[in-house]
C-alpha atoms as a printed R data frame, in Angstrom:
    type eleno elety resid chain resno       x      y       z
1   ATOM     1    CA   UNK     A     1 -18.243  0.443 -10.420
2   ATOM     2    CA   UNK     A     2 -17.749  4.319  -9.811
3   ATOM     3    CA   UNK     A     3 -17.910  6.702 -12.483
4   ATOM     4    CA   UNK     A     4 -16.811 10.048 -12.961
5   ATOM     5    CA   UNK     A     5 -20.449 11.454 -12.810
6   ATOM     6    CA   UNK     A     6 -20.829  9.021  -9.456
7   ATOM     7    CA   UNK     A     7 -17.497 10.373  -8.100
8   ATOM     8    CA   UNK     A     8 -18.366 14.257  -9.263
9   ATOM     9    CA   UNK     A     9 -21.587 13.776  -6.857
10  ATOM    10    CA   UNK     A    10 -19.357 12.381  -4.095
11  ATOM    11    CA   UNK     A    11 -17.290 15.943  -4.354
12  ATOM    12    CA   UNK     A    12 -20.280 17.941  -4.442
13  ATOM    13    CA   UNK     A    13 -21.131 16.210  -1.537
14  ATOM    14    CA   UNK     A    14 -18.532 16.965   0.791
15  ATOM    15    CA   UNK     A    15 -18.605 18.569   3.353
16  ATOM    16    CA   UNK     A    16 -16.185 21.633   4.463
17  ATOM    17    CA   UNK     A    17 -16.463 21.506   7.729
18  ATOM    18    CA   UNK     A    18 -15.050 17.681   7.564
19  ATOM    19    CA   UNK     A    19 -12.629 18.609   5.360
20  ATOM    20    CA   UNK     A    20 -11.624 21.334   7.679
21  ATOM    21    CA   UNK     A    21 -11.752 19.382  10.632
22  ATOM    22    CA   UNK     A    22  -9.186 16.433   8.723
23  ATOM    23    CA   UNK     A    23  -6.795 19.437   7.905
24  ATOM    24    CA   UNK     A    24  -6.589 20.997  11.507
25  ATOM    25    CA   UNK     A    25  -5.835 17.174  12.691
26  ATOM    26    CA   UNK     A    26  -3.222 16.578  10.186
27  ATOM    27    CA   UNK     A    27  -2.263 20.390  10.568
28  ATOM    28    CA   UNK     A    28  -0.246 22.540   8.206
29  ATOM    29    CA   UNK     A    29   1.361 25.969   7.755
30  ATOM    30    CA   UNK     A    30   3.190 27.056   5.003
31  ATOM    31    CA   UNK     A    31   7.047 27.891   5.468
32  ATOM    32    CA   UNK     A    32   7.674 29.320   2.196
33  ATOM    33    CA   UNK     A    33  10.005 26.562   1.499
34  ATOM    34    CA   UNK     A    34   9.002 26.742  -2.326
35  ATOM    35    CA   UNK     A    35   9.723 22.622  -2.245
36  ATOM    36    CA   UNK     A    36   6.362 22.480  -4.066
37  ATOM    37    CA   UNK     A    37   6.920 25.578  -6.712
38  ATOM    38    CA   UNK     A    38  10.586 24.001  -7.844
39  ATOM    39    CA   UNK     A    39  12.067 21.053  -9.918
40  ATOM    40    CA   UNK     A    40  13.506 18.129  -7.917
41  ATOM    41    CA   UNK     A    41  16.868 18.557  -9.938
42  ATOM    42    CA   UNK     A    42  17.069 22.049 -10.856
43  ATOM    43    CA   UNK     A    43  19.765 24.149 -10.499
44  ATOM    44    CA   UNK     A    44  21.439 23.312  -7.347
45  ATOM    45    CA   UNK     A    45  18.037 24.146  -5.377
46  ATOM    46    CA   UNK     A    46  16.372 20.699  -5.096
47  ATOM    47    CA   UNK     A    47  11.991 20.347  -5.007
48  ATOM    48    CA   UNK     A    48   9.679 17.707  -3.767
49  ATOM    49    CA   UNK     A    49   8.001 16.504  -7.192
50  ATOM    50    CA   UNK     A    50   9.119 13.015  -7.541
51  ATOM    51    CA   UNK     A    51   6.765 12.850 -10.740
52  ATOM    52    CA   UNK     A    52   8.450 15.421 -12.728
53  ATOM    53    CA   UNK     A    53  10.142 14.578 -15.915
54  ATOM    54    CA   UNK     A    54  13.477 16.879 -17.789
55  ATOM    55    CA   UNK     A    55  15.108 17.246 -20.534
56  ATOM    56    CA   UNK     A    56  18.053 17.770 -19.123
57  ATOM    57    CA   UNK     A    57  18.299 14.392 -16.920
58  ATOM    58    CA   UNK     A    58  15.859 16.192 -13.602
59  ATOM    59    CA   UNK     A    59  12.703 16.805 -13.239
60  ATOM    60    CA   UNK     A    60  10.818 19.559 -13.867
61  ATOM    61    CA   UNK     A    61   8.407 20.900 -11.758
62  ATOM    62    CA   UNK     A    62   4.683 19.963 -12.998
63  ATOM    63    CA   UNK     A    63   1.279 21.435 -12.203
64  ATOM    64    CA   UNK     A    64  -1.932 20.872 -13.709
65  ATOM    65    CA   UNK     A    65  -3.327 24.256 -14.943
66  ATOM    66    CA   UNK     A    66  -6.779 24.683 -16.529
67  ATOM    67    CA   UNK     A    67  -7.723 26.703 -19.577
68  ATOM    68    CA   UNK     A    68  -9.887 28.966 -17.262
69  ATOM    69    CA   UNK     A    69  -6.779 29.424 -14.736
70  ATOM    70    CA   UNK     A    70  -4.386 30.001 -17.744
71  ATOM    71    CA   UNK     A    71  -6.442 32.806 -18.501
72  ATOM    72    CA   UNK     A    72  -7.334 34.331 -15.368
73  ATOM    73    CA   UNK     A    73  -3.079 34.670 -15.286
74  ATOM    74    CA   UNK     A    74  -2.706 36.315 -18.563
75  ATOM    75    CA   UNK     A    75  -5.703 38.465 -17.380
76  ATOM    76    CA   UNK     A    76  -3.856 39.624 -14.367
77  ATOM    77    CA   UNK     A    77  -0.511 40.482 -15.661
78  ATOM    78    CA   UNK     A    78   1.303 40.687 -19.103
79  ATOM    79    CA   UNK     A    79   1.664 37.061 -20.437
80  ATOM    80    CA   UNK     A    80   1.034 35.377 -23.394
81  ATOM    81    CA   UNK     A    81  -0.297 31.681 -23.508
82  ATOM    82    CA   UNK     A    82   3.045 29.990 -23.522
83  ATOM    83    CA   UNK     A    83   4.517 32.369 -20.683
84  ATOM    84    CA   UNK     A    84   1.974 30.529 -18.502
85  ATOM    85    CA   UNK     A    85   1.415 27.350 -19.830
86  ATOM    86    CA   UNK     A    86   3.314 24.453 -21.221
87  ATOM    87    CA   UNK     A    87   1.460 20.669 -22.620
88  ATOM    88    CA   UNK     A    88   1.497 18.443 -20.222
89  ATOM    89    CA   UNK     A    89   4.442 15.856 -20.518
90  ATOM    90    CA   UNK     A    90   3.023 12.572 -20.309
91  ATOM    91    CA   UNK     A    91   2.041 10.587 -23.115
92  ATOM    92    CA   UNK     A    92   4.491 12.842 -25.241
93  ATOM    93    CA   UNK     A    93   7.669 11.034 -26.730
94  ATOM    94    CA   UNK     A    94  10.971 12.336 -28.021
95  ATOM    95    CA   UNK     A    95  10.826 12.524 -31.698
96  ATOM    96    CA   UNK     A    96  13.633 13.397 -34.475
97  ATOM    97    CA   UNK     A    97  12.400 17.255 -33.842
98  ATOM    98    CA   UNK     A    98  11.817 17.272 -30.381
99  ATOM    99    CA   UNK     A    99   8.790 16.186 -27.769
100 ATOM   100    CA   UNK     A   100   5.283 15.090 -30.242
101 ATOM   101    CA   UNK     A   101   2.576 13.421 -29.984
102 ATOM   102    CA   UNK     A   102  -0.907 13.572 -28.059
103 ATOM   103    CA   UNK     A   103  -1.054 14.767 -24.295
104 ATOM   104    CA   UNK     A   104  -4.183 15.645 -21.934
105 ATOM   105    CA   UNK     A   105  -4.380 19.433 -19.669
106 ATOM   106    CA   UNK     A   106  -1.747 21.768 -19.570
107 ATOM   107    CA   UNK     A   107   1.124 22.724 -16.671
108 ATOM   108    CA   UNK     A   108   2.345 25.453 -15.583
109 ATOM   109    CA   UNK     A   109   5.081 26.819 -17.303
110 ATOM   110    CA   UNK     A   110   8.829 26.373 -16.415
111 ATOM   111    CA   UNK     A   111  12.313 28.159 -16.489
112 ATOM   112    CA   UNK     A   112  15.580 27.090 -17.451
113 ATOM   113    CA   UNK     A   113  15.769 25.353 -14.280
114 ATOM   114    CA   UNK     A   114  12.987 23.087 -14.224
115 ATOM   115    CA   UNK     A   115  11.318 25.813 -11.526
116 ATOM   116    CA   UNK     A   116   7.912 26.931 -11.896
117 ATOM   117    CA   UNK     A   117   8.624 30.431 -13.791
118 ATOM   118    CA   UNK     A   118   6.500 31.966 -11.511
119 ATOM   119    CA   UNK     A   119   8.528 31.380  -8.381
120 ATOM   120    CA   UNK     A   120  11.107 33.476  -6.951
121 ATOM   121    CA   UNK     A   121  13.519 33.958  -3.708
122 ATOM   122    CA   UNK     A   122  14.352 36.235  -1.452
123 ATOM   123    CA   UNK     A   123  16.932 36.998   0.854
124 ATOM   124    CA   UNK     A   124  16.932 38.869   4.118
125 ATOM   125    CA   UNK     A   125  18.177 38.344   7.611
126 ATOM   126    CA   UNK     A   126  15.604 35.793   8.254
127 ATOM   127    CA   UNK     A   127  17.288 33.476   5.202
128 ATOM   128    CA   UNK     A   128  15.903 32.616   1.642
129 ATOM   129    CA   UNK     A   129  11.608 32.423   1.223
130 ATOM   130    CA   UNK     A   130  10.263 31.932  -1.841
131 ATOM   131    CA   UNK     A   131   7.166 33.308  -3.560
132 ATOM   132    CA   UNK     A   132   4.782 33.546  -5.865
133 ATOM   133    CA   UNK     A   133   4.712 36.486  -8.408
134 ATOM   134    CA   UNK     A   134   1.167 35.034  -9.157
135 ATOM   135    CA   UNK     A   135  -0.074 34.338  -5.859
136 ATOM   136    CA   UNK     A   136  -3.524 35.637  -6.105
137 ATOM   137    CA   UNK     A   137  -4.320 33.993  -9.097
138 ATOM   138    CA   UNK     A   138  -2.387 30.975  -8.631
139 ATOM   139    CA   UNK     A   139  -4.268 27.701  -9.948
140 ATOM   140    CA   UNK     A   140  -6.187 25.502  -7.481
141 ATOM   141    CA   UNK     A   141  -3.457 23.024  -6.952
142 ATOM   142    CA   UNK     A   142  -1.086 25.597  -6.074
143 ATOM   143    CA   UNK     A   143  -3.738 26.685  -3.746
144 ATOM   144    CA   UNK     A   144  -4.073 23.507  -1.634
145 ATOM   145    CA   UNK     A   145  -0.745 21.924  -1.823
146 ATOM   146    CA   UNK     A   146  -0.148 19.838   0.362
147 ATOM   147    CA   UNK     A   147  -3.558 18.103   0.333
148 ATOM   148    CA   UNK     A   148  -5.713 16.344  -1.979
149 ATOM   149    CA   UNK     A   149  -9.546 14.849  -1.776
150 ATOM   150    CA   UNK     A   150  -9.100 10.932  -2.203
151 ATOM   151    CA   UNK     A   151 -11.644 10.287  -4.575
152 ATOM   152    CA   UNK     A   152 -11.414  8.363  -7.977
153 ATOM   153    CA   UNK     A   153 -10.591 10.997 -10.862
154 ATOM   154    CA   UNK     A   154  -8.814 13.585  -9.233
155 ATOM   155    CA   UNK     A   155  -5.295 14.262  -8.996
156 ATOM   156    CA   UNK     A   156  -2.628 13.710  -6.531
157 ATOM   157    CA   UNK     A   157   0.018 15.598  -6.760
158 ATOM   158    CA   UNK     A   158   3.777 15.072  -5.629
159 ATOM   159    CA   UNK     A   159   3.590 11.233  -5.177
160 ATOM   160    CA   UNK     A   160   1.879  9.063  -2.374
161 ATOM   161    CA   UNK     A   161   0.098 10.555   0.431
162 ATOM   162    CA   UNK     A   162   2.185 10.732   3.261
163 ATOM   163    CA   UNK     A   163  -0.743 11.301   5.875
164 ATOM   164    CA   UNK     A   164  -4.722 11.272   5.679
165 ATOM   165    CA   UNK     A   165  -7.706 11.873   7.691
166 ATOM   166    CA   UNK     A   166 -11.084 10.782   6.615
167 ATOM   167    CA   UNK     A   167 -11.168 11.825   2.982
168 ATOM   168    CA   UNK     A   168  -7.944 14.045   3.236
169 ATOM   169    CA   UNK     A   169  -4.683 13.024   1.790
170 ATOM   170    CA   UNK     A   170  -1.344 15.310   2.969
171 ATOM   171    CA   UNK     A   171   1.784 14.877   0.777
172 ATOM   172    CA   UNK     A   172   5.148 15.226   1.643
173 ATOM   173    CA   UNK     A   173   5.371 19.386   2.818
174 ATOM   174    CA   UNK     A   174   7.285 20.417   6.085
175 ATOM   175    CA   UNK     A   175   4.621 22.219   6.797
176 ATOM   176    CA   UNK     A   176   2.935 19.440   7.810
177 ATOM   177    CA   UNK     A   177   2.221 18.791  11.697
178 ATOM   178    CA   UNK     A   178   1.967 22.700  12.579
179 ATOM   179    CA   UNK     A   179  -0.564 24.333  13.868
180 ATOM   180    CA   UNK     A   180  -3.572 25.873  11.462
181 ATOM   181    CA   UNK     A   181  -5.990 28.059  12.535
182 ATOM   182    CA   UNK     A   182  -9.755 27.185  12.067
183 ATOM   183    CA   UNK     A   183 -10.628 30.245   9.713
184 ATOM   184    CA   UNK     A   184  -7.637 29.133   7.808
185 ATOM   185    CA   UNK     A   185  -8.671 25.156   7.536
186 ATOM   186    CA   UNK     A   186 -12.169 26.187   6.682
187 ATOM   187    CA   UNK     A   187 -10.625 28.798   3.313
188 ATOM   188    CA   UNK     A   188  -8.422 25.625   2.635
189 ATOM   189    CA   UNK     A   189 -10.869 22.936   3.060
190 ATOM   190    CA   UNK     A   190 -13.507 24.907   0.848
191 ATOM   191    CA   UNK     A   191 -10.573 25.684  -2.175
192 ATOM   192    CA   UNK     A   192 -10.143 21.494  -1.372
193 ATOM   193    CA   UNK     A   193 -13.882 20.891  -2.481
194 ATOM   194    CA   UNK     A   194 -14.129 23.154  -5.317
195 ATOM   195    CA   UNK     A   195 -10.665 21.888  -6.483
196 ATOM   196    CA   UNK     A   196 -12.045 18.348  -6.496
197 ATOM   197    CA   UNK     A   197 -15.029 19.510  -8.144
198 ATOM   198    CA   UNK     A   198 -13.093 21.011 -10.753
199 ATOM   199    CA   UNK     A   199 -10.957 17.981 -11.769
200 ATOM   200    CA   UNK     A   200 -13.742 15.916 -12.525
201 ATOM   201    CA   UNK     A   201 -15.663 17.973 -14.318
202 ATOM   202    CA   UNK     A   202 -13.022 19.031 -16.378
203 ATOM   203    CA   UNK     A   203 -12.052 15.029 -16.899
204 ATOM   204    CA   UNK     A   204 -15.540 14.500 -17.699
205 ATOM   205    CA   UNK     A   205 -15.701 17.072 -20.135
206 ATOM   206    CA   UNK     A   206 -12.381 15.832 -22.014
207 ATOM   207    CA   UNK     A   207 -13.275 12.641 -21.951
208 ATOM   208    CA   UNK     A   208 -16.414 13.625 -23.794
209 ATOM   209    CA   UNK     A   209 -14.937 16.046 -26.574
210 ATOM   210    CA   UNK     A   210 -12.006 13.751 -26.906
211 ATOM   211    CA   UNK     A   211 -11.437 12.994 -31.022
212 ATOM   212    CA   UNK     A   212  -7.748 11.485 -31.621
213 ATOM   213    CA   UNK     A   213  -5.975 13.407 -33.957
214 ATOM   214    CA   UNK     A   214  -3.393 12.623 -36.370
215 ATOM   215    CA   UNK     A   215  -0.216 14.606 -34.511
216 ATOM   216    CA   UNK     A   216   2.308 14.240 -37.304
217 ATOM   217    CA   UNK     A   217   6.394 14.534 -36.850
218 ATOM   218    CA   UNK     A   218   6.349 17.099 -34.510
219 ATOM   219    CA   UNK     A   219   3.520 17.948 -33.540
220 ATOM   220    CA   UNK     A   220   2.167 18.088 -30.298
221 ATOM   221    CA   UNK     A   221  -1.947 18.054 -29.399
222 ATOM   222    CA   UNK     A   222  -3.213 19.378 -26.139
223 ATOM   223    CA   UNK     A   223  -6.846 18.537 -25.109
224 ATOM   224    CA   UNK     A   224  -8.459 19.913 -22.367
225 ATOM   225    CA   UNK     A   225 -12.015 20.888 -21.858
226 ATOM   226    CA   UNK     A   226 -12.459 22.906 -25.007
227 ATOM   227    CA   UNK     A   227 -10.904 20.567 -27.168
228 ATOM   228    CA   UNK     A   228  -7.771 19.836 -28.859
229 ATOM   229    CA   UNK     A   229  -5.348 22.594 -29.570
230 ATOM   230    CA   UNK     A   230  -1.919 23.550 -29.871
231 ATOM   231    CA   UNK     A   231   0.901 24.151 -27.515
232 ATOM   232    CA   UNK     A   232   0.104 27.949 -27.943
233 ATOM   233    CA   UNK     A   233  -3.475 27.050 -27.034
234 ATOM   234    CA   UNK     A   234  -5.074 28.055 -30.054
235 ATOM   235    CA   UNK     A   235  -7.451 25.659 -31.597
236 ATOM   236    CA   UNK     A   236  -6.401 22.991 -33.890
């Protein structure tokens, strides 16, 4: 049976030239759709994120964030924790006082719309792109969308695959089936490996500094690699 250590050596294993040569077959360029940065149900504007849940019927967009990422964010611009972050959803319930209860790793934070708060449009002659007011710090899954490394323990995002090559799994982007250059596979397919790296290693670590906790009426507990905290990320 394959473990999380036995999967972690598979990632360290992989190889980025494979990896790049899976992503030039499947191919890929970004169109600045911002499908991927925006809530499936959120103000009028639609997303791709059929795992999303709302609170106002939709579903918000969701991305896995780690503690390291959250910070490198607040590092680069003016944010506190929560401006960045938010508890993951799953495993939460609705209690008499709102969401409680214990959750594992944190997403990216939201706006009233269910869109990553990060995101924004613009408008010009060519029609509406979207961007990311955080693009050079934007966390790894951000940075690889639309693939993901099919291996046990790590994460993939935005539903089924709707592709895959070798080891590579492409999810629904309309990007997909365009050209990509090799220099721009290879900077993918490397951010691919570490990304896959990253998720298991973090998973390992939570799984061994997990304690439960007693999260009373509504409370909510976060844990993550450095243990359990709050939903401003200070520790509990």
């Amino acid at each position: 049976m394959e473990t999380l250590e036995s999967e972690l050596d598979r990632a360290r294993d992989l190889s980025v030239t494979a990896l790049a040569d899976a992503i030039e077959s499947i191919g890929f360029e970004c169109t600045r759709c911002g499908a991927c940065c925006k809530a499936e149900d959120g103000c009028g504007s639609g997303g791709a994120d059929a795992d999303k849940a709302t609170t106002d019927g939709g579903d918000p967009h969701t991305a896995t964030i780690f503690p390291d990422e959250i910070q490198t964010i607040q590092d680069g611009g003016d944010y506190d924790f929560r401006d960045v972050a938010r508890p993951m959803p799953y495993g939460l319930t609705e209690g008499a006082d709102g969401l409680e209860g214990e959750t594992f790793e944190w997403a990216l934070q939201t706006d009233d719309c269910g869109d990553c708060t990060f995101y924004e449009e613009t408008t010009s002659g060519d029609g509406t792109q979207g961007a990311c007011t955080v693009h050079e710090n934007r966390p790894l899954v951000c940075q690889t969308y639309p693939f993901s490394v099919a291996l046990g323990g790590t994460s993939q995002p935005m539903g089924e695959a709707v592709d895959a090559e070798g080891m590579v799994r492409a999810h629904e982007c309309e990007g997909l089936g365009r050209d990509i250059g090799r220099d721009d596979a290879e900077e993918l397919a490397a951010a691919l490996k570490t990304r896959a790296i990253r998720e298991l290693e973090e998973a390992i670590a939570v799984r061994d500094g997990y304690e439960p906790t007693d999260a009373g009426r509504g409370d909510i507990v976060v844990h993550d690699s450095e243990g359990a905290k709050r939903p401003d990320g200070t520790p509990l």
